[in-house]
C-alpha positions as CSV (number, residue, x, y, z in Angstrom):
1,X,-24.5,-10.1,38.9
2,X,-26.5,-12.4,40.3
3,X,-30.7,-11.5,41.7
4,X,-31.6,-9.2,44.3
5,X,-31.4,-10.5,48.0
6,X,-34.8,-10.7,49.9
7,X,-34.4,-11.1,53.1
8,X,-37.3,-12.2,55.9
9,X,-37.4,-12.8,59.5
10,X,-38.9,-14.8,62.0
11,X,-38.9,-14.6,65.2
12,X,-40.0,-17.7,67.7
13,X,-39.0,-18.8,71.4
14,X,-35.7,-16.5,71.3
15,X,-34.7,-17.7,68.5
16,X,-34.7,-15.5,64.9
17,X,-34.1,-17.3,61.6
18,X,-33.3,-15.3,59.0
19,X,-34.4,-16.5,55.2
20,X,-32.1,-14.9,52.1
21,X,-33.2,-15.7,48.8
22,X,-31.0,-14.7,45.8
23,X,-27.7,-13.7,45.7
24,X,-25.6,-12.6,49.2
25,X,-23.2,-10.8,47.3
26,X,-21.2,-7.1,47.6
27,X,-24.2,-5.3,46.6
28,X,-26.7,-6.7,48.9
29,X,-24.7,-6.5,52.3
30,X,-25.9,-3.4,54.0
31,X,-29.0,-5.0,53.3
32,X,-28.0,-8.1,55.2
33,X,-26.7,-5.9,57.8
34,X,-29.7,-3.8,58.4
35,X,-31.7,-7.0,58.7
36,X,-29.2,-8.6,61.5
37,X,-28.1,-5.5,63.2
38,X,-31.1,-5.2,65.4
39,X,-31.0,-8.7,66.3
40,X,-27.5,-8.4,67.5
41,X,-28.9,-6.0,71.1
42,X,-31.8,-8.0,71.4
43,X,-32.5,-10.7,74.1
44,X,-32.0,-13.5,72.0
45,X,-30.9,-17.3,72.4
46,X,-29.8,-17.9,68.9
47,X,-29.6,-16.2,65.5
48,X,-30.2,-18.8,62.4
49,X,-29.0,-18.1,58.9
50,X,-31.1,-20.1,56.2
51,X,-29.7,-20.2,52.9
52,X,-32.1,-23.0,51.1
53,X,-32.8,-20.5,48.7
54,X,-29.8,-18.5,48.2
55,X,-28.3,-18.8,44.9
56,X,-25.4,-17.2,44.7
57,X,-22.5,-15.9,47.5
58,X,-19.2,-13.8,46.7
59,X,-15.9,-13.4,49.1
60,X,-18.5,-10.0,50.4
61,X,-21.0,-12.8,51.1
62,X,-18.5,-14.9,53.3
63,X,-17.2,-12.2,55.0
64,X,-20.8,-10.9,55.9
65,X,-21.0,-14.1,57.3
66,X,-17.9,-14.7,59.3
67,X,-18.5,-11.0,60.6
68,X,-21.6,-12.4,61.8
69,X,-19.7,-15.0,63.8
70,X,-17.5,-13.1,65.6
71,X,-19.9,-10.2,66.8
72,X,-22.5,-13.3,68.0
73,X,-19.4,-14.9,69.9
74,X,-18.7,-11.5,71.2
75,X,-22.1,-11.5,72.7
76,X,-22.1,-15.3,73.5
77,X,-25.1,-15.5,71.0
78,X,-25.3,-19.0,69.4
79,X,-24.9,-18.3,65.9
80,X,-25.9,-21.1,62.5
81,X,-26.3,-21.7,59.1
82,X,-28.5,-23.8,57.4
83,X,-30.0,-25.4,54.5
84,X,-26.7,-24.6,53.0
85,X,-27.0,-25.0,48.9
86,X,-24.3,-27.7,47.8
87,X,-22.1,-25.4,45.8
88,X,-22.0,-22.7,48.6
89,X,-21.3,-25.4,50.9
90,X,-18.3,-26.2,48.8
91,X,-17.5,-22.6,49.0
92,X,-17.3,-22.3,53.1
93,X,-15.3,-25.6,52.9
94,X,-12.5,-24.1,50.5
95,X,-12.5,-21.5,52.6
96,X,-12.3,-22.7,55.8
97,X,-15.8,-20.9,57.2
98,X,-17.6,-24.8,57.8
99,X,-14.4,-24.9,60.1
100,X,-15.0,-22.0,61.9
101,X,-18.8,-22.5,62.5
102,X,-18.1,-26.2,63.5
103,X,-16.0,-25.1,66.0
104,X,-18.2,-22.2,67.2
105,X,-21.2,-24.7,67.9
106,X,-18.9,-27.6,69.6
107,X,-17.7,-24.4,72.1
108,X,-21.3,-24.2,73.2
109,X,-22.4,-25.6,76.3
């Protein structure tokens, strides 16, 4: 099991970047949720995902995250990921989730 996610949030211009440090794993999602759920209703232009320091991700990690990209298409809410780690950015390509958030981001005007 990897170390505890800490989350922090900042909000400038409409635009919220949230900063994960540790591991986004099964045991730290309904911490990632409560942390993006407000964010979701709010009168936002983009939502940011920073994962510089993030150390670890599991499958629960990835799907927090492609759950994250269909509710923010849902509210045509520009939705990214950034700083992404080397090995978790092998991870989204295996699984196909650099695909999906390409694609998201060419879709917007």
């Amino acid at each position: 099991m990897g170390e505890k996610l800490k989350l922090a949030t900042m909000l400038r211009e409409g635009i919220v970047t949230i900063y994960g440090e540790g591991a986004l794993v099964f045991s730290s999602g309904i911490d990632f949720k409560s942390e993006l759920k407000p964010w979701l209703t709010a009168d936002l232009k983009e939502i940011v995902l920073d994962l510089e320091k993030v150390t670890q991700i599991d499958s629960a990690g990835l799907g927090l995250i492609a759950q994250t990209l269909n509710q923010t298409a849902a509210r045509n809410l520009m939705f990214r990921v950034i700083n992404i780690p080397p090995a978790i950015l092998a991870t989204f390509e295996l699984t196909g989730l650099s695909v999906k958030l390409a694609r998201r981001k060419k879709q917007e005007p």
